[in-house]
C-alpha positions in Angstrom: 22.3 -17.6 12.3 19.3 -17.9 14.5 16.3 -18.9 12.7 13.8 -15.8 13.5 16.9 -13.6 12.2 16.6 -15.2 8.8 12.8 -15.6 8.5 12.9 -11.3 9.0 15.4 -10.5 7.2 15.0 -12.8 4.0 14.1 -11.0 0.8 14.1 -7.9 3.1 15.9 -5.1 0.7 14.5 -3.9 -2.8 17.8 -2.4 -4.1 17.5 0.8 -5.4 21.2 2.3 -6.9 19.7 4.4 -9.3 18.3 6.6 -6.9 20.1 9.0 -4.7 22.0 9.6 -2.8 24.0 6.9 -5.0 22.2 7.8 -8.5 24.5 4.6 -9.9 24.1 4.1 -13.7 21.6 2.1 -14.9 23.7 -0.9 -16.1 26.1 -0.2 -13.1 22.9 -0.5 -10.7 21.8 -3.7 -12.3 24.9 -5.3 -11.9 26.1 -4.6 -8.4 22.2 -6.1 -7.9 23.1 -9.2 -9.9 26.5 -9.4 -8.3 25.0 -9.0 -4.5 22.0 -11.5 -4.9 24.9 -14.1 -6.0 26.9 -13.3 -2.8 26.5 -15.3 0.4 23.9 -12.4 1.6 22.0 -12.6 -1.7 19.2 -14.1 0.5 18.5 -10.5 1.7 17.4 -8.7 -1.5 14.4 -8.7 -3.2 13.5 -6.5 -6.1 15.6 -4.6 -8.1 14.0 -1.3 -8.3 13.3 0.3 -11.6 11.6 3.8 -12.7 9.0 2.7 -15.5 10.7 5.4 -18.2 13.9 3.4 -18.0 12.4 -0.6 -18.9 13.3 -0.3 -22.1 17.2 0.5 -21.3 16.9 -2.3 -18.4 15.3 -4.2 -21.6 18.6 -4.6 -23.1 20.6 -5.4 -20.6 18.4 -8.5 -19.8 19.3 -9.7 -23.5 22.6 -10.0 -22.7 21.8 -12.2 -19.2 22.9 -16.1 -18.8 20.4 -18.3 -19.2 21.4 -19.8 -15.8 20.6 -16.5 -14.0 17.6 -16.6 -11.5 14.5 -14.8 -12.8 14.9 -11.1 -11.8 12.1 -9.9 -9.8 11.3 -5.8 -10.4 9.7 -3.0 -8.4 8.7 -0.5 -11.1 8.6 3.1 -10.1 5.4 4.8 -11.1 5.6 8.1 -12.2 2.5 9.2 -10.0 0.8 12.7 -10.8 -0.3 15.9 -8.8 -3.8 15.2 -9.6 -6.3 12.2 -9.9 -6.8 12.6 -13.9 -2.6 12.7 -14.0 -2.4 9.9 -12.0 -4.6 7.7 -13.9 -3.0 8.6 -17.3 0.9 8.2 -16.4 -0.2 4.8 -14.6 -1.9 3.6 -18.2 0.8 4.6 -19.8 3.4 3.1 -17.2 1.9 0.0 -17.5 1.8 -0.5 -20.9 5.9 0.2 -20.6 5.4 -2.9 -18.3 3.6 -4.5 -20.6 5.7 -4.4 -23.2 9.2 -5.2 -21.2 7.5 -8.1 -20.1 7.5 -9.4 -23.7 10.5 -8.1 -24.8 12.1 -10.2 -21.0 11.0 -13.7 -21.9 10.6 -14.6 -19.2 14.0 -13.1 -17.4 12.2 -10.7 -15.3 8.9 -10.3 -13.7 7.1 -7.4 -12.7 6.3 -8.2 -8.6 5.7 -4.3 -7.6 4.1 -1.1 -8.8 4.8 1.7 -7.2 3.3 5.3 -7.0 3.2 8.6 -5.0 -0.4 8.9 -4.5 -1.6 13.3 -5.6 -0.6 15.3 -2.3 -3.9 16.8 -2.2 -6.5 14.7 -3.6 -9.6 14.4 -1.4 -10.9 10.5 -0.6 -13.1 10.0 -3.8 -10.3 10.5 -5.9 -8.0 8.7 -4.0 -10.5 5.5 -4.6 -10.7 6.5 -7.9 -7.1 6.3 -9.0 -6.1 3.3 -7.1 -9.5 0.8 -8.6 -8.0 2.1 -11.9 -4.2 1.1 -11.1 -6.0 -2.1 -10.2 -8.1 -2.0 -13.2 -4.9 -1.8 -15.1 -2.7 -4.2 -13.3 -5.3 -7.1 -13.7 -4.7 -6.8 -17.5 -1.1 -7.4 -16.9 -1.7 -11.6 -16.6 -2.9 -13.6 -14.1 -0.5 -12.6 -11.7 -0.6 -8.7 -11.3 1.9 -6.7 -9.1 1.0 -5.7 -6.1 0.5 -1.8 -6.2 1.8 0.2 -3.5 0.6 3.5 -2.7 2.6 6.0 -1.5 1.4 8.8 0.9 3.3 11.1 3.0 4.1 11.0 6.1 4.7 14.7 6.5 2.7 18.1 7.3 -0.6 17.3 7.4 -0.2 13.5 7.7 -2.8 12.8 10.2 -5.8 13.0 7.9 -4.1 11.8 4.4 -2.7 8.7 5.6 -5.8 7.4 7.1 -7.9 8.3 3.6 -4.9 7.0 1.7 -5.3 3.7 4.1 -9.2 3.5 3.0 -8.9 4.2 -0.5 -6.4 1.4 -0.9 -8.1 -1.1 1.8 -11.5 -0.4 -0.1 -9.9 -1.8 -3.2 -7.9 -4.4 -1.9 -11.4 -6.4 -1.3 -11.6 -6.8 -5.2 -8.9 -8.9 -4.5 -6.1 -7.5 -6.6 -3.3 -7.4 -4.3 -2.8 -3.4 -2.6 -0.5 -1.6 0.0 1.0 1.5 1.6 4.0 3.2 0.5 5.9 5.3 3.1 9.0 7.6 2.8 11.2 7.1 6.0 13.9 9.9 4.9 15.1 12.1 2.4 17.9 14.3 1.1 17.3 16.4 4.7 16.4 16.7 8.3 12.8 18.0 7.4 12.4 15.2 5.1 12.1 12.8 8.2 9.0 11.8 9.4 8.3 11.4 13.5 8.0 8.2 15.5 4.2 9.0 15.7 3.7 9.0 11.9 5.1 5.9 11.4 3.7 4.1 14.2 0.3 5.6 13.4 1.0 4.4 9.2 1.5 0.7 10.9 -1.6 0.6 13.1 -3.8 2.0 10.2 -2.6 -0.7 7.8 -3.2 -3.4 10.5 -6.1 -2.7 11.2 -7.6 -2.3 7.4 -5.7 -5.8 6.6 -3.1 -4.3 4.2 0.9 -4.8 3.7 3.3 -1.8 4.4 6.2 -1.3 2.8 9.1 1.6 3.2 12.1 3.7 1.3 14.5 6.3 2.0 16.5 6.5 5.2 16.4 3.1 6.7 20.1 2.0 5.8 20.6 1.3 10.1 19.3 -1.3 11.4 18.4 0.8 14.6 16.7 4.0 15.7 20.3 6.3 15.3 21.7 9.6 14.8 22.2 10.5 11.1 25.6 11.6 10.6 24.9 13.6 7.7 21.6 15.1 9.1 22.1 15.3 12.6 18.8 13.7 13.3 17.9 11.0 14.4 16.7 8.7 12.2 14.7 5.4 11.6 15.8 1.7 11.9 14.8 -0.5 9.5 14.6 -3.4 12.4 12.2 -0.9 14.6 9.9 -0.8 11.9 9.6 -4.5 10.8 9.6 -5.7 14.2 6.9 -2.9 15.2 5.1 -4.0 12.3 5.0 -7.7 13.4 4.4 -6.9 17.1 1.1 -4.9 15.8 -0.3 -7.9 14.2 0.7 -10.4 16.7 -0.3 -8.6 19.8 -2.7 -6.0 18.8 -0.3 -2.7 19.5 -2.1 0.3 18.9 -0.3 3.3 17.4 1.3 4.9 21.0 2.5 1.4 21.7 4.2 0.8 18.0 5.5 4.7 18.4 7.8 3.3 21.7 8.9 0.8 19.3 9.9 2.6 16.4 12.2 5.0 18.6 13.7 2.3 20.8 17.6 2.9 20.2 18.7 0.6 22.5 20.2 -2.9 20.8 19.5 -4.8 23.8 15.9 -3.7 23.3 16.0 -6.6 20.5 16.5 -10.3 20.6 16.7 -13.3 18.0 16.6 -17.3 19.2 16.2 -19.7 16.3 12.2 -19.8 17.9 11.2 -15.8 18.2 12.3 -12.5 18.1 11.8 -10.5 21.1 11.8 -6.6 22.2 11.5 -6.5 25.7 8.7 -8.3 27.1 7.1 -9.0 23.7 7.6 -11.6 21.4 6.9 -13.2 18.1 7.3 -16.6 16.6 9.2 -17.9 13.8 5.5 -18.7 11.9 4.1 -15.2 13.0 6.9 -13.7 11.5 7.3 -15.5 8.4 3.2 -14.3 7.7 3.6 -11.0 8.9 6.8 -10.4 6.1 3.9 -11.3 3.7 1.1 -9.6 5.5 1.8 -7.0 7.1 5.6 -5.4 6.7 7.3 -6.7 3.1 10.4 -5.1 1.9 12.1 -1.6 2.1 14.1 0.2 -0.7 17.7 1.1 -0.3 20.2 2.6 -2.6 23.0 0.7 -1.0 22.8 -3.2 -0.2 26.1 -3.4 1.3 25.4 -0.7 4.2 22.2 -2.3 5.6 24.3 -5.8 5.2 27.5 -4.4 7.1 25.5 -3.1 10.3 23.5 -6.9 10.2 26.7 -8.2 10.3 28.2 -6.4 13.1 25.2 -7.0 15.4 25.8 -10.7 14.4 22.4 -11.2 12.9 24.3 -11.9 10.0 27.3 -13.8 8.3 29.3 -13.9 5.4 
């Protein structure tokens, strides 16, 4: 395995089998996660992904872990709200939830994510508002908070709420509380797919205010493809990380990213155990190991073993 392959790819999945179009059980969900990240491609996931309601089930099945078993590292699922005062009172009581699994864990799991849909249609004040009192809130979780993700959308009328959605979070991530952008790559249908252009233009405006991305729904391809189900073509979760680390490493701006993110073409994309390269463009193994924490983190799937399979028939990877 080359070495540029592994330092994008490690820790690159938050597995998410409770949410469709698998909806596993919730004990089911947590041990296909336990039985994946003890495989030889366990190095690919990251966070098991967990709605906030359902801690206190996940609780449980914690108690019953080996005491050998690697810490488990969670994204909790907000459960967001249509306006700023909703918002603000789910996410207090979503985090006390947190809170109180954390205790009840000891030490078994840790809280690394919080994420929340952001209200569809609240204006940039309260945008600012509700994420400096997610941070508020997070910093009374212990010395290391999660890192909040905000999710906007990157549908209809996407051109003027991801840009205040970018501000609101990039305002707040100067207190120093760790902040990013939430995107929705797919959905249950063909309308439910964002363009090229959205995404590109959600990459550029988080490069450019300093803050991490990170993505769900629809990216089980590596590569820019026709969905089978949907008969559209959809996103590949390799256009998007290595867009994302081209933008901080060369400066792409947002039609530049967009040729990226719809480049279907597997020859388009090169690994060596020094860079990774799409066409004339590269990016070290250093750049990219910063820009995983920087700039493009994780994505959430449903299924581990799909993304895995497609790796390992481009040979990116084994096992």
């Amino acid at each position: 395995m080359h070495m540029s392959a592994k330092a994008l790819l490690a820790e690159i999945i938050d597995y998410a089998g409770l949410f469709p179009p698998a909806r596993l059980p919730l004990e089911e969900a947590f041990e296909r996660y336990l039985e994946h990240r003890r495989g030889p491609s366990g190095w690919l996931l990251a966070c098991f992904v967990c709605p906030a309601g359902r801690l206190e089930e996940l609780a449980a099945l914690l108690a019953n872990l080996d005491d050998r078993e690697p810490v488990v590292p969670l994204a909790v699922l907000g459960r967001g709200g249509e306006t700023g005062e909703a918002f603000c009172t789910a996410t207090a009581a979503d985090l006390e939830s947190v809170g109180w699994f954390l205790e009840k864990a000891h030490g078994r799991a840790r809280c690394d994510q919080l994420e929340a849909r952001l209200p569809p249609t609240a204006g940039p004040a309260t945008l600012g508002e509700v994420v400096r009192d997610t941070q508020r809130l997070t910093r009374e979780l212990g010395e290391v908070p999660p890192t909040a993700y905000f999710e906007a959308s990157l549908l209809g009328d996407w051109k003027e709420r991801v840009p205040a959605a970018v501000e609101a979070v990039a305002d707040s991530a100067r207190e120093g509380t760790p902040v990013g952008l939430k995107i929705r790559c797919g959905g249950a249908d063909a309308a439910a797919v964002p363009t090229t252009e959205a995404v590109a233009a959600a990459l550029a405006a988080c490069r450019d205010a300093g803050i991490p991305l990170k993505a769900t729904q629809g990216l089980h391809h590596p590569l820019r493809h026709v969905d089978p189900v949907l008969e559209v073509a959809g996103h590949g979760f390799l256009n998007l990380f290595v867009a994302g680390l081209l933008a901080r490493r060369h400066g792409l701006d947002a039609e530049a990213l967009t040729a990226v993110i719809g480049d279907d073409d597997p020859a388009a994309f090169a690994f060596s155990d020094s860079e990774v390269r799409w066409r004339d463009l590269t990016v070290d193994v250093a750049a990219i190991r910063e820009g995983r924490q920087r700039a493009v983190t994780s994505f959430g799937s449903c299924s581990f073993s799909e993304p895995r399979d497609h790796l390992r028939d481009m040979g990116l990877v084994g096992g």
